[in-house]
C-alpha positions as CSV (number, residue, x, y, z in Angstrom):
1,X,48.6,-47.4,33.8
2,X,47.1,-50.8,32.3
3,X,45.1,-50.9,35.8
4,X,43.5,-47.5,35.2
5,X,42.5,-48.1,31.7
6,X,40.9,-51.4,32.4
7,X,39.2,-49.6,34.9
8,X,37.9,-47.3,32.6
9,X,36.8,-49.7,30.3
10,X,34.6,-51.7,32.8
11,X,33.3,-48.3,34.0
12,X,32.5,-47.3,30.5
13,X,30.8,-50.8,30.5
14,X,28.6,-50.2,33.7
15,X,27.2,-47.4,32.5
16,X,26.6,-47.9,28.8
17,X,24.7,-50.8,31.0
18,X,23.0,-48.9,33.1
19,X,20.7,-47.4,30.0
20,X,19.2,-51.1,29.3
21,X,18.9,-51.6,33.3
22,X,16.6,-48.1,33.5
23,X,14.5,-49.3,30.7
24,X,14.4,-52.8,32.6
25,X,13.1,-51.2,35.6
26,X,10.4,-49.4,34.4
27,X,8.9,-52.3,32.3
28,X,9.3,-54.3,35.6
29,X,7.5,-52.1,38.1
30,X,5.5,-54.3,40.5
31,X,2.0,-54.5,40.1
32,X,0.9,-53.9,43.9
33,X,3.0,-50.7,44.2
34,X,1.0,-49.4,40.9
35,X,-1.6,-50.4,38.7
36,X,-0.7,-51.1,35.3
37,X,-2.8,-48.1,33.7
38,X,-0.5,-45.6,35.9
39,X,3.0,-47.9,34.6
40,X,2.2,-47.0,30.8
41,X,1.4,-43.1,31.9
42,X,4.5,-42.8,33.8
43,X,6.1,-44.8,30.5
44,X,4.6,-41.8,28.3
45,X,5.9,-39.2,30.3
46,X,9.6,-40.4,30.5
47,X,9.4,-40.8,26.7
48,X,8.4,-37.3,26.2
49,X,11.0,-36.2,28.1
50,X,13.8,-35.0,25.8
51,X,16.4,-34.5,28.6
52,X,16.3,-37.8,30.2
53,X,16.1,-38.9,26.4
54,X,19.2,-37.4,25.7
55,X,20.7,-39.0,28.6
56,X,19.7,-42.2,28.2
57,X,21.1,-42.0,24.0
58,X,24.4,-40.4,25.9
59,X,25.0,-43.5,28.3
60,X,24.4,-46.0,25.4
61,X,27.1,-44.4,23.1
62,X,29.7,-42.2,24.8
63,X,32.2,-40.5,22.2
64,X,35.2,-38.3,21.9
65,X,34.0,-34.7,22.4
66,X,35.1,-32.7,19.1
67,X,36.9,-29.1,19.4
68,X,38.1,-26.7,16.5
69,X,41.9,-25.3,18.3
70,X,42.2,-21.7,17.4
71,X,45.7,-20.2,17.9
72,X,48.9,-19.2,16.8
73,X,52.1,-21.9,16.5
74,X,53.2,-22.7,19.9
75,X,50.3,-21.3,21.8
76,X,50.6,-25.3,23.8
77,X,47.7,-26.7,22.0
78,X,49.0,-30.1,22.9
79,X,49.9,-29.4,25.9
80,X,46.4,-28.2,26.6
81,X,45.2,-31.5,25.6
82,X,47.2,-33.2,27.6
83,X,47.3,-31.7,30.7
84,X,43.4,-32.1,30.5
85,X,43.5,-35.7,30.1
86,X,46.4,-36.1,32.3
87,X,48.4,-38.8,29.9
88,X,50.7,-38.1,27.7
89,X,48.7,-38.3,24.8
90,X,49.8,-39.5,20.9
91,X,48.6,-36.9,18.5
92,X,47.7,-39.0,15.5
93,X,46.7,-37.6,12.1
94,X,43.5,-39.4,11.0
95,X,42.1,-38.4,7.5
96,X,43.2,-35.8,4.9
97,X,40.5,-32.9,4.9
98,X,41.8,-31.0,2.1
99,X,43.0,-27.4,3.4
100,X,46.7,-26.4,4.4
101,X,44.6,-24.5,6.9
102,X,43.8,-27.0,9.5
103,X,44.3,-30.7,10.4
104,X,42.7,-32.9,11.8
105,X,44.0,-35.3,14.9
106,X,42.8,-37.6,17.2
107,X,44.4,-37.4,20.9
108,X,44.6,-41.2,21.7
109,X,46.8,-43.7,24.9
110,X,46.0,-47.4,24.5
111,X,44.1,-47.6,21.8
112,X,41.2,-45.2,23.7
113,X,41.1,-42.0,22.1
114,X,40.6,-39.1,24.3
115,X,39.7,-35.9,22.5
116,X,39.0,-35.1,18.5
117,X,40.5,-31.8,17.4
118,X,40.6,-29.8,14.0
119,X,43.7,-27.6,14.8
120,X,43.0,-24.2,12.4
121,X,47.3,-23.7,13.7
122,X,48.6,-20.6,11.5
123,X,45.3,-19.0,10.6
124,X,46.1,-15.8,12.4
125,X,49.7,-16.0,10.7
126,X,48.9,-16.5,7.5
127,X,48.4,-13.6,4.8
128,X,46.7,-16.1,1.8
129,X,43.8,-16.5,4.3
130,X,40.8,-15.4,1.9
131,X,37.3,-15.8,1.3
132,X,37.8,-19.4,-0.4
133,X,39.7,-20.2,2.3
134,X,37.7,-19.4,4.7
135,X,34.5,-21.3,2.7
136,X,36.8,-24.5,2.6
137,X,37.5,-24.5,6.6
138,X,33.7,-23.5,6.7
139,X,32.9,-27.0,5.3
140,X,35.5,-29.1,6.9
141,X,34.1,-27.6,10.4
142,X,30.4,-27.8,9.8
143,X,31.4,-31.8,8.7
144,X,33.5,-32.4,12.1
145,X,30.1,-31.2,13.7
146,X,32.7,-29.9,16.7
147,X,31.2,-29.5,20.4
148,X,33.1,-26.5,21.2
149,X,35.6,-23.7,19.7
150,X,38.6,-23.2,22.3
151,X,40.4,-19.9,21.2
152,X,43.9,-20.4,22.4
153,X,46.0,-17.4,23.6
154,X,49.7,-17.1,25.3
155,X,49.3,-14.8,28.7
156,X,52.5,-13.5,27.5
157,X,51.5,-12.9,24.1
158,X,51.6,-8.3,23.6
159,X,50.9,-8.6,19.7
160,X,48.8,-9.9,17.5
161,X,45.7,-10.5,19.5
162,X,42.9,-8.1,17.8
163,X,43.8,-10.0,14.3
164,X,43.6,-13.7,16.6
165,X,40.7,-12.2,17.6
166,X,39.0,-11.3,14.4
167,X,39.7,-14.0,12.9
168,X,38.0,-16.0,15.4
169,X,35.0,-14.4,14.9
170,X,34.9,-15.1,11.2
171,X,35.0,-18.5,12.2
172,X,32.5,-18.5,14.7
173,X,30.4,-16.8,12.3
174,X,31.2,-18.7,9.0
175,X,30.9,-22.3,10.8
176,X,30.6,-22.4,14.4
177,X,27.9,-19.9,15.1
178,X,25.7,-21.4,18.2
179,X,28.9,-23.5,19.6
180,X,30.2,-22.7,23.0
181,X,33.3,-20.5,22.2
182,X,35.8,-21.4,25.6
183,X,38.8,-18.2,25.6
184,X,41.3,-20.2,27.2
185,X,44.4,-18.2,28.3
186,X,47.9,-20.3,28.3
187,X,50.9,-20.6,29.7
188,X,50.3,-18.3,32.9
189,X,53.0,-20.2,34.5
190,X,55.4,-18.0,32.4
191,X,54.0,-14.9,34.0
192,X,56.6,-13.4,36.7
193,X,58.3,-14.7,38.5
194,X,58.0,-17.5,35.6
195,X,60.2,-19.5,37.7
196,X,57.5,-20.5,40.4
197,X,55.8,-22.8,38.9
198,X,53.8,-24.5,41.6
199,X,50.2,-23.4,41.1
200,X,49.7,-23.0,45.3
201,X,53.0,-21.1,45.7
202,X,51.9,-18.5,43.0
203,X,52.7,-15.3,44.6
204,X,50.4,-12.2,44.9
205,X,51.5,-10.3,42.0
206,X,51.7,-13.4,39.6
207,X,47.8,-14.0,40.5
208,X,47.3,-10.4,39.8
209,X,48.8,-10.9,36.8
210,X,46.9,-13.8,35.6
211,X,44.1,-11.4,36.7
212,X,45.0,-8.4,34.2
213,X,45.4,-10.7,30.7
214,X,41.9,-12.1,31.4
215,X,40.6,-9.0,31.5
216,X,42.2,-8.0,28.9
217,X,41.4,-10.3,26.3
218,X,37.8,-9.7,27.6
219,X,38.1,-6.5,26.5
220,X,39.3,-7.0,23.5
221,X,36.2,-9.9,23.1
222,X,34.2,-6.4,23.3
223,X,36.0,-4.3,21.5
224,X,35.2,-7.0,18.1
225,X,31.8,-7.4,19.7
226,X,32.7,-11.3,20.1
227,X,30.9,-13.2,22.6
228,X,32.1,-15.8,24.9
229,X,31.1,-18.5,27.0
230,X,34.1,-18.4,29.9
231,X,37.1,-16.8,30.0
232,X,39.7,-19.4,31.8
233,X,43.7,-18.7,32.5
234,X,45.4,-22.2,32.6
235,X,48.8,-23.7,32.6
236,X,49.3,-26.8,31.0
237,X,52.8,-27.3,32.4
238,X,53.8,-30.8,33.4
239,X,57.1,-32.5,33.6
240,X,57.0,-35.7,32.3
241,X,59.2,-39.4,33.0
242,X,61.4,-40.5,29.9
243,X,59.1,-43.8,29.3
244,X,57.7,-44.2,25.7
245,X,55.4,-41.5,24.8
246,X,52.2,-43.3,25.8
247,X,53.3,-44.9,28.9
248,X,55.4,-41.1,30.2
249,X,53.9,-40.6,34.4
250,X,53.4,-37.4,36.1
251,X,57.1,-36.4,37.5
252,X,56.0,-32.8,38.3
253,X,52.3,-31.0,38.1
254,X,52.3,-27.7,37.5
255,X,48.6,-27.1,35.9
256,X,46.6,-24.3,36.9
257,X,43.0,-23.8,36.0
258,X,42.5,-27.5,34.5
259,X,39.5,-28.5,36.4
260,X,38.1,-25.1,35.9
261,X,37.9,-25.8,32.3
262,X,37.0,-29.0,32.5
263,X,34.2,-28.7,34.8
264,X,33.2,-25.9,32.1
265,X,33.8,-28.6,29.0
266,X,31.3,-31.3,30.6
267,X,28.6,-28.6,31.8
268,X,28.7,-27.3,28.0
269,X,29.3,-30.2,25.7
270,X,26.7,-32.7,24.1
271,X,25.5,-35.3,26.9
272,X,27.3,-38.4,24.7
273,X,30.9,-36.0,25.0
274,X,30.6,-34.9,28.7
275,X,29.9,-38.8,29.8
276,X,33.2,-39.5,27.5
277,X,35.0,-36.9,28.9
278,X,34.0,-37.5,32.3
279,X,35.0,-41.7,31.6
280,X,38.4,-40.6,30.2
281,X,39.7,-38.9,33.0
282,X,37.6,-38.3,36.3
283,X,36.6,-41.9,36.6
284,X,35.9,-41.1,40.6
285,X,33.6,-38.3,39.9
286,X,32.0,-39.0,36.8
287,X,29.4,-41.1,38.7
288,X,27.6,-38.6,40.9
289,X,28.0,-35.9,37.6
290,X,25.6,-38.4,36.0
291,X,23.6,-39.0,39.0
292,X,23.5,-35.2,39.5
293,X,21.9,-35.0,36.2
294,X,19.3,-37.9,36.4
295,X,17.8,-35.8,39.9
296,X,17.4,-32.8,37.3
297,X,15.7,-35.1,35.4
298,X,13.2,-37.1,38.2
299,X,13.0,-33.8,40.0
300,X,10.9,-32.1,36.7
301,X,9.4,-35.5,36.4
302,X,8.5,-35.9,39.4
303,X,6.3,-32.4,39.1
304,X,4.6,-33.5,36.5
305,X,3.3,-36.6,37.9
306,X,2.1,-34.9,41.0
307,X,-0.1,-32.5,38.6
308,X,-2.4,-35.4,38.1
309,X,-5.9,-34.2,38.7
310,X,-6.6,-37.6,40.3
311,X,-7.3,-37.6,44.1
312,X,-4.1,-39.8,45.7
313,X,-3.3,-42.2,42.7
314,X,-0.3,-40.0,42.4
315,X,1.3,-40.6,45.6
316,X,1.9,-44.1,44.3
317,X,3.2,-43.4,41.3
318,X,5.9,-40.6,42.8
319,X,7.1,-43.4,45.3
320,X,7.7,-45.7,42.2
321,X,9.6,-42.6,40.1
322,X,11.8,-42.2,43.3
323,X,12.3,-45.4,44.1
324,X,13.9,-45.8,40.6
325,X,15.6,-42.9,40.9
326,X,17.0,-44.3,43.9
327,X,18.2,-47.2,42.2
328,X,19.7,-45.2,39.1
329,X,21.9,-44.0,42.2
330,X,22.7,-47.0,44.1
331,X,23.2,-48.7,39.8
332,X,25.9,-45.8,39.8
333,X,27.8,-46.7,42.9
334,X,28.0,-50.8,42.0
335,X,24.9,-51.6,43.7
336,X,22.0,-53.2,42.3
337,X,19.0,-52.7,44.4
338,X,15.3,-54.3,44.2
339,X,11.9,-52.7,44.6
340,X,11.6,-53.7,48.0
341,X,15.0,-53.0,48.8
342,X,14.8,-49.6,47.5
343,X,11.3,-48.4,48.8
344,X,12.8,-49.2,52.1
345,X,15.8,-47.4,51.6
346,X,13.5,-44.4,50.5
347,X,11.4,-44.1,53.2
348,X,14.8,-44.4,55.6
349,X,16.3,-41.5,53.4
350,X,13.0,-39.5,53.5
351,X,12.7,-39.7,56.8
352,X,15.9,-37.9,58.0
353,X,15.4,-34.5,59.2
354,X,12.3,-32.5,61.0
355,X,10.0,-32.9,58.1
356,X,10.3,-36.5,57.2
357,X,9.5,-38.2,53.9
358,X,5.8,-39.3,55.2
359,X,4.8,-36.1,56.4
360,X,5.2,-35.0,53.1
361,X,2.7,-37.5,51.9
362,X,0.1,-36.3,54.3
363,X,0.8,-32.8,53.2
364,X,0.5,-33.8,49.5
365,X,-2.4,-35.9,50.1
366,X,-4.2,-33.1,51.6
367,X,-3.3,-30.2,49.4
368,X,-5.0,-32.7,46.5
369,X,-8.4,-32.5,48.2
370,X,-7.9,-28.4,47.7
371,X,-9.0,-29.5,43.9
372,X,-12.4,-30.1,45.3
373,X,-12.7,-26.3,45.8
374,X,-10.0,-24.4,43.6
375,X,-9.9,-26.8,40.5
376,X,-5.6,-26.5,39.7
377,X,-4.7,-24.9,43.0
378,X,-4.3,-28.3,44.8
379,X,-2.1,-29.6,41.6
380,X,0.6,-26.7,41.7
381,X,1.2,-27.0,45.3
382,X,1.5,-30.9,44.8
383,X,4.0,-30.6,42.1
384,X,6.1,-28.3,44.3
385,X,5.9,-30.6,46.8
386,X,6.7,-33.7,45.2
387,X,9.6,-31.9,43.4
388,X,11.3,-30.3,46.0
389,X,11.1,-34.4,48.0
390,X,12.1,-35.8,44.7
391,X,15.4,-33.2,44.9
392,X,16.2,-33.8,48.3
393,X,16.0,-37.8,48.0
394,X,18.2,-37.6,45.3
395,X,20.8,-35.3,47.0
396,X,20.5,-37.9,49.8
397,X,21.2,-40.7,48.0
398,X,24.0,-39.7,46.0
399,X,25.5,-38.7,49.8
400,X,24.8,-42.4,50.9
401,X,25.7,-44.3,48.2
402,X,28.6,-42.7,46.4
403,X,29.9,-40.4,49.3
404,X,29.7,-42.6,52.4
405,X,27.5,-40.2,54.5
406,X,26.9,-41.0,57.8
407,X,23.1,-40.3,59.5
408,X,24.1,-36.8,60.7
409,X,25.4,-35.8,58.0
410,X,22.9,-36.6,55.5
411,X,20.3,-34.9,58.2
412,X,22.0,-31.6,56.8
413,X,22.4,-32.3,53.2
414,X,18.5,-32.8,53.3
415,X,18.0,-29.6,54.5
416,X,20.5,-28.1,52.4
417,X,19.0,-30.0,49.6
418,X,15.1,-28.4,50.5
419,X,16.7,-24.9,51.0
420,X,18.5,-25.1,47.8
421,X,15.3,-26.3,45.8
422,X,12.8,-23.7,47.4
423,X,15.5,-20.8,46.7
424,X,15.6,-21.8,43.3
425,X,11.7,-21.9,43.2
426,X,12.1,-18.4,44.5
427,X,14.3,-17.0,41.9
């Protein structure tokens, strides 16, 4: 286990690094591949851009995400937590937040703590739950400043539902309103046969099963007019080695729907949470997640560059955005590229496919002339342009540098990558 965690830490490292190295790179842009005026207008536009902002502020300080638990005693709340983080995790109590209603705990292994919870456990049981109460846990919440709520229910659970249910949507209403609110059913393992407890062995009827109790609590979501974001059966069940708490391995995995909800935690949480998440426990993916965000980013900034009304002066300036993007990418995978390097690269990666990298250029090149006659028309089809390029040399490169594509195989995630982008240009 030591390995893995000093393996997170240096990754953790890398990319709180690789904020400072972004910033580096754009104050470092060479002078013959653009003129100084177009450096400080391409500056502007990154800092008005509040996503790649938000990124940037995420990579430099990573933290716990936050959840508020909902649901009854034994519902596996633990569990849950640690079947996400896959460690066996050491609930630890941190402050005193002054209501028998909830507790607060960090979920920590080795001194890195995983997840932040305020556990509301016994709120649906309880009878003294009032209105002062309810303004108390209001307050504690709101301070916590959670990520998400995760409403916890047992698959076999029959009773008690519509009142786990109302009060839930107190909550979300008193203190949580605008939070992502995750309906996680658990324990689906239990379902019949319970004794199959090997999630690819799951038989027929036990799937159907797991079927029915989602859409049942969906209905009874509607029926109290409570929205939520996902709906997601789990099982949390793991056998674990008699070691010390913290230092228990993996004898048996049983969990069902984990990456499910996790894939739904990092696509939902605050940018500073998801990376943390991410870190914690999906150190081989967490590197093209990022990198899948910072084409997002370049791809939109890319567009906005290309509606420059000057004649060709953008072309240059697109080359440098993708060639940093490029090296954002090749940062990610433990590669450190220069401008040269990298513009190289680019044109090798544009160039794959019928309609290479270049031709695009030309194509660009001319549709700016079309501002001579149709002032605009010649911008908008330049933006789509160098958009839909700045996607599919992203996609590339994250193939190349992080996946170990091969020539013929990045020849069809190009063209996966332009049919993707003009489809969502359609829609």
């Amino acid at each position: 286990m030591g390995s893995q965690f000093d393996e997170m830490r240096q990754r953790l490292q890398h990319i709180g690094n690789l904020s400072n190295y972004i910033e580096e790179l754009f104050t470092k842009l060479p002078g013959n591949l653009i003129s100084e005026k177009q450096r400080k207008k391409m500056m502007e536009i990154m800092m008005d851009d509040d996503e790649l902002q938000n990124l940037l502020e995420g990579l430099k300080n990573p933290r716990p995400p936050r959840f508020v638990l909902v649901g009854r005693t034994g519902v596996g709340k633990s569990s849950l937590i640690n079947a996400l983080s896959g460690r066996y995790l050491a609930e630890v109590s941190e402050v005193e937040i002054g209501t028998k209603e909830a507790k607060r705990y960090a979920y920590e292994a080795d001194g890195h703590v995983y997840f932040e919870v305020i556990d509301t456990r016994g709120i649906g049981e309880s009878e003294t739950f009032d209105t002062k109460a309810e303004d108390t846990l209001k307050d504690v919440i709101q301070s916590f400043k959670p990520d998400a709520v995760l409403f916890l229910q047992k698959a076999t659970e029959r009773a008690h539902i519509d009142k786990d249910v109302a009060v839930t949507k107190k909550i979300m209403k008193k203190a949580a309103e605008g939070l992502p609110l995750v309906a996680v059913i658990t324990q689906v393992d239990d379902l019949n046969p319970s004794r199959v407890k090997e999630p690819g062995n799951y038989p027929s009827a036990k799937v159907q099963l797991i079927t029915d109790k989602t859409e049942q609590l969906k209905r009874i979501f509607e029926q109290h007019n409570l929205e939520a974001s996902a709906f997601l059966p789990v099982s949390s069940y793991i056998e674990w080695s008699d070691d010390e708490d913290t230092n228990r391995a993996i004898e048996f995995d049983g969990r069902y729907g984990i990456e499910e909800l996790i894939d739904f935690l990092e696509d939902s949480l605050d940018v500073r949470a998801a990376i943390h998440l991410g870190l914690s426990i999906r150190l081989n993916t967490i590197s093209e997640r990022i990198a899948h965000r910072f084409i997002k980013v370049f791809t939109a900034l890319a567009g906005t560059v290309a509606l420059s009304p000057l004649i060709a002066t953008d072309i240059a300036v697109l080359l440098a955005l993708q060639s940093i993007l490029l090296m954002i990418i090749a940062y990610l995978s433990g590669r450190e590229l220069d401008f040269k390097t990298a513009r190289e690269v680019l044109v090798s990666l544009g160039g794959i496919g019928a309609t290479g990298f270049t031709l695009r250029m030309i194509a660009q090149q001319g549709s700016k002339f079309a501002n001579l006659v149709i002032p605009g028309a010649g911008s908008a089809i330049s933006a789509s342009i160098a958009s839909g390029g700045t996607y599919a040399i992203g996609k590339a490169a994250v193939a190349y540098f992080l996946s170990g594509a091969d020539e013929k195989e990045l020849k069809a995630i190009v063209k996966k990558a332009r049919t993707e982008y003009e489809e969502d240009m359609i829609e």
